[in-house]
Each structure stands twice: as structure tokens, then as C-alpha cells.
Wavefront OBJ file of the C-alpha trace (Angstrom):
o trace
v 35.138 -0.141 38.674
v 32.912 -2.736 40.502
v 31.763 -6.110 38.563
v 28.279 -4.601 38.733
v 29.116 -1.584 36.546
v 31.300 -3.286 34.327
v 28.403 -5.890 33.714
v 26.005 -3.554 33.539
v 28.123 -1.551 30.956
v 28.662 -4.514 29.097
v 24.684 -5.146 28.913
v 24.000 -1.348 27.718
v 26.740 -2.018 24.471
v 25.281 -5.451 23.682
v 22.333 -3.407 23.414
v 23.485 -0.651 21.716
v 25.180 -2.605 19.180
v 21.665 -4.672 18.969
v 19.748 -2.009 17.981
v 22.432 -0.251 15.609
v 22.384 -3.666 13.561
v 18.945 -4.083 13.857
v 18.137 -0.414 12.630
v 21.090 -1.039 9.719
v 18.747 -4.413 8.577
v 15.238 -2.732 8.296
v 16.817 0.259 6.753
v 18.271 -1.331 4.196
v 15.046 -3.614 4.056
v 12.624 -0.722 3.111
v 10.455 -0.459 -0.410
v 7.961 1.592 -0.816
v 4.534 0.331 -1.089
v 2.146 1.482 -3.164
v -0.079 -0.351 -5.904
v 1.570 1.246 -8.353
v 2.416 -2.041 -10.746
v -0.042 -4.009 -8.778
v -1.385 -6.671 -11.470
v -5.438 -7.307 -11.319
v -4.908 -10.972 -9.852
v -2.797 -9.430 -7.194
v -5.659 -7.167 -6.237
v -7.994 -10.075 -6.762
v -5.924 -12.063 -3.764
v -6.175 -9.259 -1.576
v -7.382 -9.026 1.708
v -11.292 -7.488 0.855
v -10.838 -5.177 3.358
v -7.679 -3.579 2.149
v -9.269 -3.357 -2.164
v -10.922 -0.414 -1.313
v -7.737 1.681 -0.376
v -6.413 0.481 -3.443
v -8.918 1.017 -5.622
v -9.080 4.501 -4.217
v -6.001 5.614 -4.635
v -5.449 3.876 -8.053
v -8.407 6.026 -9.356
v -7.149 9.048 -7.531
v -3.219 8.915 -8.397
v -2.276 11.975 -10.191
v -5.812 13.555 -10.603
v -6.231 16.878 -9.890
v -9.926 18.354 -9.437
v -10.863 21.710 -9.655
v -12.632 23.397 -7.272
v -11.871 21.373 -4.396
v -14.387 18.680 -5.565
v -13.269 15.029 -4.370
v -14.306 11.631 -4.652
v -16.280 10.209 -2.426
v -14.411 7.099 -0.340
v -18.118 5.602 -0.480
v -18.782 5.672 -3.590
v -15.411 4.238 -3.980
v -16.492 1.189 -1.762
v -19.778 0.558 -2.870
v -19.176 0.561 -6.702
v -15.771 1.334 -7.590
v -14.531 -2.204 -5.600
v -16.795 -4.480 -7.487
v -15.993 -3.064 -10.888
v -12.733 -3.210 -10.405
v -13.100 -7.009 -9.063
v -15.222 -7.869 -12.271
v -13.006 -6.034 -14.718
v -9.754 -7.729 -12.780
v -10.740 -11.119 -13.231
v -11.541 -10.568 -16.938
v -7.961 -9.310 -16.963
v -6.289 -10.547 -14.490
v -2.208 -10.291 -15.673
v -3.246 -6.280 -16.628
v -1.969 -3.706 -14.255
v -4.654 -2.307 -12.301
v -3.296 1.425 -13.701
v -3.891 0.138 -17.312
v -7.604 -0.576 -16.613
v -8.247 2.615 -14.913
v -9.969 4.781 -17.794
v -12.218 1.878 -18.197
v -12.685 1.815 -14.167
v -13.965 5.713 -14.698
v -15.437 4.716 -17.768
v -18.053 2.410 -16.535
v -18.527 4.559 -13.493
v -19.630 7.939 -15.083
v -22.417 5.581 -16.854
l 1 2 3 4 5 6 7 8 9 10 11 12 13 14 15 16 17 18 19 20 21 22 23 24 25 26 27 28 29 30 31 32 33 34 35 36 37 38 39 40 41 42 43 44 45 46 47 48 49 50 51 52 53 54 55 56 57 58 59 60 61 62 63 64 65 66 67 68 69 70 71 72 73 74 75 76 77 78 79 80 81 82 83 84 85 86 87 88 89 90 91 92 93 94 95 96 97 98 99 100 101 102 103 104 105 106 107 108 109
């Protein structure tokens, strides 16, 4: 073998090896995430453009509607956010999943 093959070999394991212990780290690394647990302050010190996919699928976790009827992402945005926002900071060491019925209970009003 030729240096140039023997350094170019010696480049392709460096990088090999790289991305093995690089794939090993964020592997190891990974949570899931999902509000599930979330406390009301921590939604309260979220980014406002991220409450409303949180608020959505807090109020949609483990609902099942018949029919094929859904809830509107909208509607979701425009009244489910600030409710949840108001009610939070009332509360704001309860879980977001503990104040849910009261979520849907102000909104079917």
C-alpha cells in the first residue's frame, strides 16, 4: 500500500469510529418529550408559539370521539390557550393534566 491509501484509510476509521461514538451518545441521550407532567408554570415559560401544541394535545390525550368528530386546532388557539394561561397562573405548581376537566369545563360554557 501507498501512504495515500493508508492515510486515507486511516481518515475513513477516524470517521467511522466518530460517528459510532457519536450515535452511542445521542442514543443513550434520548427522552421522550411530551407534556405529559408538564407543571402550569412550565407551560407559562413557554415559548407562545409552541402553548398551543401543548394545549392541544393535553386536551386531546386519550380522548376518543365518536363519529370521527375532532377538535378544532383553532378553536384550540383562540380560546383553549388563554384559558389555560389564566387557569395556569392561578395554579401554577398543578400539572397541566390535573387542570384539564376544568380546561373543558370552562370551554363547553
Amino acid at each position: 500500500m501507498n501512504k495515500f491509501s493508508l492515510s486515507t484509510a486511516g481518515i475513513l476509521v477516524a470517521a467511522l469510529l466518530t460517528s459510532v461514538s457519536v450515535n452511542a451518545a445521542t442514543d443513550s441521550a434520548k427522552t421522550e418529550v411530551t407534556p405529559k407532567g408538564m407543571s402550569c408554570q412550565e407551560f407559562i415559560d413557554l415559548n407562545p408559539q409552541t402553548m398551543a401544541p401543548v394545549a392541544f394535545w393535553v386536551l386531546n390525550e386519550d380522548e376518543d370521539f365518536k363519529g370521527g368528530d375532532y377538535v378544532d386546532y383553532n378553536e384550540t388557539v383562540t380560546t383553549a390557550v388563554p384559558l389555560t394561561v389564566e387557569l395556569c397562573k392561578k395554579h401554577p405548581q398543578s400539572e397541566l393534566s390535573k387542570i384539564k376537566e376544568e380546561i373543558k369545563k370552562e370551554l363547553s360554557k
